[in-house]
C-alpha positions as a Python dict, from the first residue, in 0.01 Angstrom:
ca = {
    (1, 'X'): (0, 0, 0),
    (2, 'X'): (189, 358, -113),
    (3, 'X'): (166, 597, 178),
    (4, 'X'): (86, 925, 124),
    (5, 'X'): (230, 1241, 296),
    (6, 'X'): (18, 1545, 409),
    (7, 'X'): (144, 1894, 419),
    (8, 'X'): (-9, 2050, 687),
    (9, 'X'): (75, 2423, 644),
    (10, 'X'): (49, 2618, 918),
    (11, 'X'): (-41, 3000, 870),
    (12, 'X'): (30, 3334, 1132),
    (13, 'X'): (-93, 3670, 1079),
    (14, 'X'): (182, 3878, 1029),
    (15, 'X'): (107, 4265, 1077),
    (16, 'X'): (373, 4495, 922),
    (17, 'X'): (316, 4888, 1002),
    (18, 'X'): (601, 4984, 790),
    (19, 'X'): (423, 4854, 439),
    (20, 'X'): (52, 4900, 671),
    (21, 'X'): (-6, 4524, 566),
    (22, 'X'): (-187, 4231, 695),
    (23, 'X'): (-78, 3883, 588),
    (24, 'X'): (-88, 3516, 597),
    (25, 'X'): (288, 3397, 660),
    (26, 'X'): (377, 3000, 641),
    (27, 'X'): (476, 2882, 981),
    (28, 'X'): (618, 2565, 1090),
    (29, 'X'): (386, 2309, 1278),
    (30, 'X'): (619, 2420, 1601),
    (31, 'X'): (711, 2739, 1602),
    (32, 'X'): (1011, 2811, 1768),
    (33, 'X'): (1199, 3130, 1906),
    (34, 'X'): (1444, 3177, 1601),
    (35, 'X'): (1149, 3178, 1355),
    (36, 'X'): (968, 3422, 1554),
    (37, 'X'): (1277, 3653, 1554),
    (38, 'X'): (1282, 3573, 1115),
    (39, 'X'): (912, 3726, 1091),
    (40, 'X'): (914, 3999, 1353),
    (41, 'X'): (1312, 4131, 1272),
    (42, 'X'): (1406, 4126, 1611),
    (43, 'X'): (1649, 3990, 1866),
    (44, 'X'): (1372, 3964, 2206),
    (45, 'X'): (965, 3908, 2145),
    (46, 'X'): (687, 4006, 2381),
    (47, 'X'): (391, 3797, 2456),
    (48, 'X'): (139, 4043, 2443),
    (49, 'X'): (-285, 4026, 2483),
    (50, 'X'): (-461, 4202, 2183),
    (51, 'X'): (-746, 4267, 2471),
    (52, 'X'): (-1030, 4207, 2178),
    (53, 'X'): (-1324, 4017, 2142),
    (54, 'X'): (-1209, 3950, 1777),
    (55, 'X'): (-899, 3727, 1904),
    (56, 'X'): (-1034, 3393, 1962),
    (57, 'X'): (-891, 3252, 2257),
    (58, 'X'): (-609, 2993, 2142),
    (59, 'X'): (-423, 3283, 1993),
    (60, 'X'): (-137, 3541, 2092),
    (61, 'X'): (8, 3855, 1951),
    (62, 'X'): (385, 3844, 1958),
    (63, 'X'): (565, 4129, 1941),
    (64, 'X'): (914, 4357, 1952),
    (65, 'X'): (1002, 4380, 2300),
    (66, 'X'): (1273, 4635, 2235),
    (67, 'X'): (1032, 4824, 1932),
    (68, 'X'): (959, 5100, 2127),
    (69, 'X'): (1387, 5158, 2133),
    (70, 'X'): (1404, 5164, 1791),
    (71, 'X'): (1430, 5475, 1575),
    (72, 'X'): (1158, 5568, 1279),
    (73, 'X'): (953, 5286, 1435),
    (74, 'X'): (607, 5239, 1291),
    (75, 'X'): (282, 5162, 1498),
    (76, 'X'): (-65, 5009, 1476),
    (77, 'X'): (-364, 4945, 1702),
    (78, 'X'): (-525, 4606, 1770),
    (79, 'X'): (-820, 4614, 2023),
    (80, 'X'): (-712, 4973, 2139),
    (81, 'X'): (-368, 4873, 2230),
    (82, 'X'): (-88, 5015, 2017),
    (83, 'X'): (249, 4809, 1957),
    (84, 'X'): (598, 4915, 1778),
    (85, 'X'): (727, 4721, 1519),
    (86, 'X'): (583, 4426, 1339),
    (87, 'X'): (340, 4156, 1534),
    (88, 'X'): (261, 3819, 1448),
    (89, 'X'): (-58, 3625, 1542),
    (90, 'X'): (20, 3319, 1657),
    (91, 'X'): (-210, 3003, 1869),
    (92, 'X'): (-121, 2788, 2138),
    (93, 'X'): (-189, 2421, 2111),
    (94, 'X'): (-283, 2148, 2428),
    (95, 'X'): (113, 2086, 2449),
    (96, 'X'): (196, 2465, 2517),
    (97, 'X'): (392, 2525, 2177),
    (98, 'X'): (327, 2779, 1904),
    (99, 'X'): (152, 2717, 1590),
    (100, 'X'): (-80, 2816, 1333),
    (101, 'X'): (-344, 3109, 1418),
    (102, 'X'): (-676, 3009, 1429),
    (103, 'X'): (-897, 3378, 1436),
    (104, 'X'): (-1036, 3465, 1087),
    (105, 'X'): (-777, 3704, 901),
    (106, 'X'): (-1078, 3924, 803),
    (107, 'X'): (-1142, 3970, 1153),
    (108, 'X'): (-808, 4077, 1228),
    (109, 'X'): (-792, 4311, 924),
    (110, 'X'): (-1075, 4481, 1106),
    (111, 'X'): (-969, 4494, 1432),
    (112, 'X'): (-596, 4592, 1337),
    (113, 'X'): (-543, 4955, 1250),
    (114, 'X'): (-181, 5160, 1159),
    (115, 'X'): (-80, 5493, 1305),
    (116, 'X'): (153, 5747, 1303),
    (117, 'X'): (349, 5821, 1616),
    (118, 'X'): (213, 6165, 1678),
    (119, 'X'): (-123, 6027, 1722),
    (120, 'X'): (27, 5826, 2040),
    (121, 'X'): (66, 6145, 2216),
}
């Protein structure tokens, strides 16, 4: 009998303020710490709670820990929170690790807006 292999791709919802886009980014089935630095371009992350109804409750923002340090740093606003530097929507599966988000990336769309660092003052 031939076996057949499955290619489960896993998708996060990568939110860049610098090109104000919202995106579906291929993510491995465990995602670990180096590929989190890859997608965000960073060198520490930040666990941080979108504070939304939109979020569904598997999943995580991870962010820039040091992206409020940075110079000419862009922002955007999910669930009246605002965050520096690129985030990336991530779930949590039974055995604690990272993988694929599981909110609707229209409802993230929605909920996510960019802004200028003015209007932070």
């Amino acid at each position: 009998m031939e076996q057949i292999t499955i290619n489960m791709q896993q998708h996060g919802v990568l939110i860049d303020p610098s090109s104000r886009s919202i995106k579906l980014v291929e993510v491995s089935q465990k995602v670990s710490l180096k590929e989190l630095y890859k997608h965000l371009e960073c060198n520490m992350i930040e666990m941080a709670n979108p504070n939304s109804t939109f979020v569904k409750w598997q999943d995580t923002l991870i962010v820039d820990e040091e992206g409020l340090f940075k110079q000419g740093q862009q922002f955007f606003k999910i669930g009246g929170q605002a965050y520096a530097g690129r985030g990336l929507i991530l779930s949590t599966n039974e055995e604690g690790d990272m993988t694929g988000c599981v909110t609707d990336l229209d409802d993230i769309v929605r909920a996510t807006h960019f802004v200028e660092a003015t209007d932070l003052m």
